[in-house]
N, C-alpha and C positions, 0 to 999 in steps of 0.2 A: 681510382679510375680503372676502367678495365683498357685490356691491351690486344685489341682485335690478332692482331700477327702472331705473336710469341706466346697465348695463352696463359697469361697473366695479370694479374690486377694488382697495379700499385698503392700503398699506401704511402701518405705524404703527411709527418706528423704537426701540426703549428708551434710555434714558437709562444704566441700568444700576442705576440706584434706585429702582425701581418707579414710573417717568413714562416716561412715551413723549412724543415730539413730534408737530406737527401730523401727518394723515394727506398720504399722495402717493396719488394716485388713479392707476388703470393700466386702457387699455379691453380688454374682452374680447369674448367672443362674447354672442351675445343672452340674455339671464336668467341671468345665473351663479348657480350657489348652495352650490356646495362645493369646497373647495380641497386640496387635498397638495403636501405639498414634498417636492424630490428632487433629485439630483443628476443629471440626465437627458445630460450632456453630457461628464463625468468631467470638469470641468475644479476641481472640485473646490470652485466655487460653486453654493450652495442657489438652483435654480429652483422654478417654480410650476406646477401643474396645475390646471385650473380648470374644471370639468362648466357647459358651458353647457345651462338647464332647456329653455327653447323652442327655444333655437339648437338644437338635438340637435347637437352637437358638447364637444370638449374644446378648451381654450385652453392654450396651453404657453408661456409666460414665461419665458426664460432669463434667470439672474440676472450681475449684473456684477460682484458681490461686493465692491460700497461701499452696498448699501440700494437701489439702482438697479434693473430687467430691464428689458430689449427688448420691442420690440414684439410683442404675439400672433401664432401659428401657430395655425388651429385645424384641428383633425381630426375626421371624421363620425364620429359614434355610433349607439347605436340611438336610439328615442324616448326625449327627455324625462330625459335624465340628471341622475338627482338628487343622485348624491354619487360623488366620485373617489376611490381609493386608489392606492396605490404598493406594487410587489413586482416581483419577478424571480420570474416562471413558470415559463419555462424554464430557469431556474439558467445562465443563459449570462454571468451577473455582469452585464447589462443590467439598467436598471429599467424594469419596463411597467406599466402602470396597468389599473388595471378600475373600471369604470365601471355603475353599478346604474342601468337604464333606468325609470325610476317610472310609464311609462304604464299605465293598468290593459291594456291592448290588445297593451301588447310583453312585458309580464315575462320580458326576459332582462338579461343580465350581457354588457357589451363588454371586450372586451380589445384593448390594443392592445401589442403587442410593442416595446419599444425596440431602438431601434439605435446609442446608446451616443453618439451626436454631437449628440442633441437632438431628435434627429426620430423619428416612431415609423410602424410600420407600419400598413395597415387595418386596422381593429378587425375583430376575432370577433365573433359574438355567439351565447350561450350561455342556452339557454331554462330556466329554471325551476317554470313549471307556478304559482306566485304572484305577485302584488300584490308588489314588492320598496320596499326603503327604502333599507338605506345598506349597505357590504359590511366588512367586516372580512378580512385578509389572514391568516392561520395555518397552518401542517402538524395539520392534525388525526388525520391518519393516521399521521405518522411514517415517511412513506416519500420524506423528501427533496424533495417535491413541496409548495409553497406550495397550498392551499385557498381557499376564504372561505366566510364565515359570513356570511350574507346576513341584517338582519332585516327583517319584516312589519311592516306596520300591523296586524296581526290578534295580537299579544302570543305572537309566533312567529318562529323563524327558521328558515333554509332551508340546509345544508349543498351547496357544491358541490365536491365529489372533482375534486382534478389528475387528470385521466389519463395525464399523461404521468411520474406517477409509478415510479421502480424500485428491487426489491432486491434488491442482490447476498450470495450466500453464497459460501463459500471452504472446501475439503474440502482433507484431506490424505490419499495413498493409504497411509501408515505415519508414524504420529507416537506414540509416539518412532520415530525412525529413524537408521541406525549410519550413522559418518563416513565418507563413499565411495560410499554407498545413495542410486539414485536413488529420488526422491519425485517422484509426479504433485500436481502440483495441480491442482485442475478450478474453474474458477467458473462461477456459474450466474445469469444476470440475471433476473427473471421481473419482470413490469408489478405492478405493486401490485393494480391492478384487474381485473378479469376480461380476462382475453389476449383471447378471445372478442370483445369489443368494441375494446381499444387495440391486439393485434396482438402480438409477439413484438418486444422488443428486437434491436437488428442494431448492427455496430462491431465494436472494438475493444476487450480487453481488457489491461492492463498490470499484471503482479505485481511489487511493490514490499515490499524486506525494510528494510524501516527506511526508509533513504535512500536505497539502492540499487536499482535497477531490473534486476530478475532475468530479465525477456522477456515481449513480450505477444505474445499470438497474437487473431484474429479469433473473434467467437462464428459457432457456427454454427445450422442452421435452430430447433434448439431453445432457442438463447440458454445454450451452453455453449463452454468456451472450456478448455483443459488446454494446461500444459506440464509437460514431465521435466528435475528439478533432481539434480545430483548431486555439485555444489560446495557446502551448505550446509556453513556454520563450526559447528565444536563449541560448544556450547551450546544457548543460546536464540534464535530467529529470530522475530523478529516480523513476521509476512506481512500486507500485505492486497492486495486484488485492486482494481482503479480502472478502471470503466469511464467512456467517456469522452460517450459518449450518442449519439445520432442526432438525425433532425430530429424524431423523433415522440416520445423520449423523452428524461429529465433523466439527466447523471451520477449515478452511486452507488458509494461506498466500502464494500466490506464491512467485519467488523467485524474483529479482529485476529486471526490464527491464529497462536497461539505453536506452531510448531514445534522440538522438541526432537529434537538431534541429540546421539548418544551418541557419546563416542569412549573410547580406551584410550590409558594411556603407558607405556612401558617401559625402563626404566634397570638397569645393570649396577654393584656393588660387587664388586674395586674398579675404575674406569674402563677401567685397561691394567695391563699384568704384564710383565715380560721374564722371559721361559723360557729356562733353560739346555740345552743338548741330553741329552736324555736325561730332561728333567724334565719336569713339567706343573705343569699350576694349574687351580686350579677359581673360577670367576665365579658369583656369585648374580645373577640377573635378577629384577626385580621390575615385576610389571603390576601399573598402577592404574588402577581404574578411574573416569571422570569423568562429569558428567551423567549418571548412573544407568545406568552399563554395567554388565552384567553376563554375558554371553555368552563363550563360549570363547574363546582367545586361542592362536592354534598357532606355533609357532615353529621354527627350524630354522637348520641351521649351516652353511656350507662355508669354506672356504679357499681365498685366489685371493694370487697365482698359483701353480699346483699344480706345482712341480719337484720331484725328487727328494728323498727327507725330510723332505717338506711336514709339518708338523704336521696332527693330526687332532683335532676336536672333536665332543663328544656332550652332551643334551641330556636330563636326567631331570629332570620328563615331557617331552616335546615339545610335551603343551598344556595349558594354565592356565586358570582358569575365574574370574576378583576376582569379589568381590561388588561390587554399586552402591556405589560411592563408598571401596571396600575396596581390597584388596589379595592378589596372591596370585604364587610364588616358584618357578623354575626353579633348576638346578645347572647350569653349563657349564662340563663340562673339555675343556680344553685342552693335547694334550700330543706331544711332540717326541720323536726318532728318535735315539738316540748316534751318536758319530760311528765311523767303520770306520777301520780299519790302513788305511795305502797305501804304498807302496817309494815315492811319488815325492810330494815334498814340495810341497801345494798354494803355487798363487801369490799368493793373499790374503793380503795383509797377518795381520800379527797381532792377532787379534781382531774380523776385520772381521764385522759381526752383519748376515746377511738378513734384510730384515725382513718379513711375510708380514702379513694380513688375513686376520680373522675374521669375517666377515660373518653376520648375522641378519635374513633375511625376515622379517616381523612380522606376521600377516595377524589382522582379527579377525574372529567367525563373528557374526552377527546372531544374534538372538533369534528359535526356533523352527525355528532351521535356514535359513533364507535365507541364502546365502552374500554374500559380503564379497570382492569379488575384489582381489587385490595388484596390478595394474596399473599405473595412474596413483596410485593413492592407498596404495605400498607404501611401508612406512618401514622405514629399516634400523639397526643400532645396530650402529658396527664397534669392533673392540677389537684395539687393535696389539699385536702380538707378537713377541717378537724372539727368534729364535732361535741360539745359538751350537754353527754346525755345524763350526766347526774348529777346531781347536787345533795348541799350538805341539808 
């Protein structure tokens, strides 16, 4: 408790059963009359803040963390400060204090910035147009940015808006979007308060999909920031955008962008076949679709490596269309060349079986026609064949 007369502020230790022991008196600046506690030094021991009324300053008491603090630090304020609070302004994880200046002559609000080792910078001071009392610390806007709530002697209070308030949003250029497809993201930081007066956000932007860190780029004069992703994983992605702040404004997290990435799979029954020469076979392909695919799905056959009596393959249809979360069926035959007369008895062993590859480009077509290119992100489904081009 502070001690308006004598210039000091007592401590009164608990017992732990509702008694406290004698008081320890601690000296501060001149007239104290309102206190806050805080951890102002991260050491991880409760210190004091202490609004000296005539001294126009603040007293800072670091604690030793046995009931004990050090000796006062005090800091200039404006007139007459009647009562201290504790908060992080700047969201820089520091605590700094604001301080209600009670003179009828000053009615502003002091700030003083922490600098996380105990000591804090010169106060701001922030005019309010009344008579002030005591401040109250809150986001009243919800834009990430601590406020206060100032009240009056006059059965009134007086709201004063962070301006270094911001908010981020997060757009997708295609959501849903197919497995392969690149997607812009754009984020957009804007001041909570009128630009006009606080100015446009500057920095750095960072998109983060979960845990992952997808790439930041810099906002520019408008306070927008885009990158081109074209690795997202099949499913669901949960994006948000992190900017990181300036010296004029606070970070802000947008809120989560679940993007949805559609893909397709495709399997053959039965897996492989041995072909006799002169025979075929026919393979069922089945596309499924996943995360709500539902666009064309085109497909296509060759044989590698192509020698003489290669086997040849066809494809009824060539493209397939599943419904979301369905399914939908291709025919692949596959078929082999008999073998010819010769006067001159090959030198292969008996029975020796070539074996060749059946290969399937798998590409799929987005939604509305946006193509899907097989590139980097082509899948193939190969199926062994074995063909027997000689006999005894």
């Amino acid at each position: 408790m502070a001690n308006y007369e004598d210039d000091t502020m007592s401590v009164l230790l608990g017992d732990g059963n509702g008694t406290f022991q004698p008081h320890v008196d601690y000296p501060t600046g001149h007239s104290p009359s309102s206190l806050a506690v805080g951890d102002f030094n991260g050491d991880g021991k409760l210190d004091l803040a202490v609004a000296n009324t005539s001294g126009n300053s603040v007293s800072v008491l670091l604690g030793s963390g046995d009931g004990t603090f050090h000796a006062h630090v005090d800091y200039p304020t404006g007139n007459h400060p009647g009562s201290v609070a504790v908060g992080d302004f700047n969201a820089d994880g520091k605590p700094d204090l604001a301080l209600v200046n009670v003179y009828q002559s000053d009615r502003t609000v002091s700030v003083l910035m922490g600098n996380a080792d105990g000591t804090f910078q010169a106060s701001m001071n922030y005019a309010s147009g009344q008579v002030l009392d005591a401040a109250t610390p809150a986001d009243f806007n919800m834009d990430g940015a601590l406020d206060l709530a100032v009240s009056t002697p006059f059965n009134s209070a007086t709201i004063l808006l962070n301006i270094r308030g911001t908010k981020a949003e997060l757009r997708s250029s295609a959501n849903p979007s197919t497995f392969g497809q690149a997607v812009n993201l754009t984020a957009t930081i804007q001041a909570s308060l009128n630009a006009a007066v606080s100015g446009t956000p500057t920095g750095t932007i960072t998109f983060v999909d979960g845990t992952e860190t997808l790439g930041s780029q810099n906002l520019n004069e408008n306070g927008v920031a885009t990158i081109s992703i074209d690795n997202l994983i099949a499913g669901t992605n949960d994006i948000t955008a992190e900017y990181r702040g300036d010296v004029n404004f606070n970070p802000a997290t947008s809120a989560v962008l679940t993007q949805v990435v559609r893909d397709f799979a495709v399997s053959a029954t039965p897996g492989s076949a041995a072909i006799k020469a002169g025979s075929s076979a026919v393979f069922t392909l089945t596309a499924t679709g996943m995360y709500g695919f539902d666009g064309p799905v085109s497909l296509s056959c060759s044989v590698s490596p192509i020698p003489a009596l290669a086997p040849t393959c066809v494809l009824n249809p060539s493209s397939v269309m599943p419904t979301a979360s369905g399914t939908a069926t291709s025919q692949l035959s596959v078929a082999t060349t008999g073998p010819t007369a010769s006067l001159v008895r090959p030198t292969f062993r008996h029975g020796l079986s070539p074996a060749y590859m059946v290969w399937l480009p798998i590409c799929g077509l987005a939604v509305m026609g946006t193509g899907l290119t097989c590139d980097r992100k082509e899948r193939t489904l190969f199926l062994e064949l074995s063909s027997f081009l000689y006999s005894s």
